[in-house]
N, C-alpha and C positions, 0 to 999 in steps of 0.2 A: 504494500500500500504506500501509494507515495504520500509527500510532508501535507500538501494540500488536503488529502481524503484522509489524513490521521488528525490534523487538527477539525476539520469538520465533524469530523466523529465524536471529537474529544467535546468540542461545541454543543451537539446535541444532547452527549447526555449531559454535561453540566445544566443545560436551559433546562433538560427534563426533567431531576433532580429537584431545579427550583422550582418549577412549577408544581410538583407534588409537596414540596415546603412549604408555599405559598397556601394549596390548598387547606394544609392541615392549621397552619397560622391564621386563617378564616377564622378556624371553630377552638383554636388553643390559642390568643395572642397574648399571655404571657407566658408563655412555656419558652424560659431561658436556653435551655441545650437548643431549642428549634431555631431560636432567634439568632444565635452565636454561630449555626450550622447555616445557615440563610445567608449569613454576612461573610462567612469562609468561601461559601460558593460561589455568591455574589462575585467579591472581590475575584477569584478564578475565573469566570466567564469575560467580567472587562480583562482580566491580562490575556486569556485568550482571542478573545473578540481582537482585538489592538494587535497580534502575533500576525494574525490570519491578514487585516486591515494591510501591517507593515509588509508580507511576503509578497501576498497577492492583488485585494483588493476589498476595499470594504463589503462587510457583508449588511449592514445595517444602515442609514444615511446618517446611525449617531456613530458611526465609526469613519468618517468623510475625512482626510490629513487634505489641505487646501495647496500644500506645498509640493504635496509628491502622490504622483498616481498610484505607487505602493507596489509595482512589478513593472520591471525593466521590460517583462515582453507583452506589456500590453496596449492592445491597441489604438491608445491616444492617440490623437493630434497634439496632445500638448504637453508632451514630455518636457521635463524642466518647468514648466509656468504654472504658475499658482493658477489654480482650476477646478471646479466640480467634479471628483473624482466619482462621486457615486456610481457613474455609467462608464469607467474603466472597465475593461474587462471581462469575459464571461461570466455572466448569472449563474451560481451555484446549481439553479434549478432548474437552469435549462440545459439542453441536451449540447449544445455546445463545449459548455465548462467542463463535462462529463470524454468529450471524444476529444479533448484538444490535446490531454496528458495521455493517447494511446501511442507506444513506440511503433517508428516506422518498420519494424521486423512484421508486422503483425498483432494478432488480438494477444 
């Protein structure tokens, strides 16, 4: 698995994790270990989120760096110039982002 599809991975379950935290903090919101566990994951998804942003490209428009499109091989127009990166790049979820990391040997 290349660095791309291991932090995306890493990515979802972290979000997933929260979001089952978040549910249970609904119906528990003072249960301290939840709250301390919420703010550890937390904290983990922005350093991931930002890892993924610096390699490749943002996945979020709150992960947008105005200074650098966040991958040398993608393909801007505006490499080097402070610019909207949000639409650098291949979309994760489209089929694109998926077939552009296949080696040319084959599948």
């Amino acid at each position: 698995m290349d660095d791309r599809n291991t932090l995306l991975k890493e990515i979802d379950q972290v979000s997933f994790y929260l979001d089952d935290l978040r549910l249970y903090l609904d119906t528990h919101p003072l249960e301290e270990k939840a709250l301390d566990l919420y703010q550890q994951k937390h904290q983990k998804r922005q350093e991931l989120l930002k890892e993924y942003a610096e390699k490749f490209e943002p996945l979020t428009c709150h992960c947008v760096d105005l200074t650098t499109n966040g991958s040398q091989a993608s393909d801007t127009c505006c490499l080097g110039h402070k610019h909207w990166t949000w639409s650098d790049g291949p979309i994760p979820w489209e089929t694109a982002a998926n077939s552009c990391h296949i080696s040319k040997g084959g599948v």
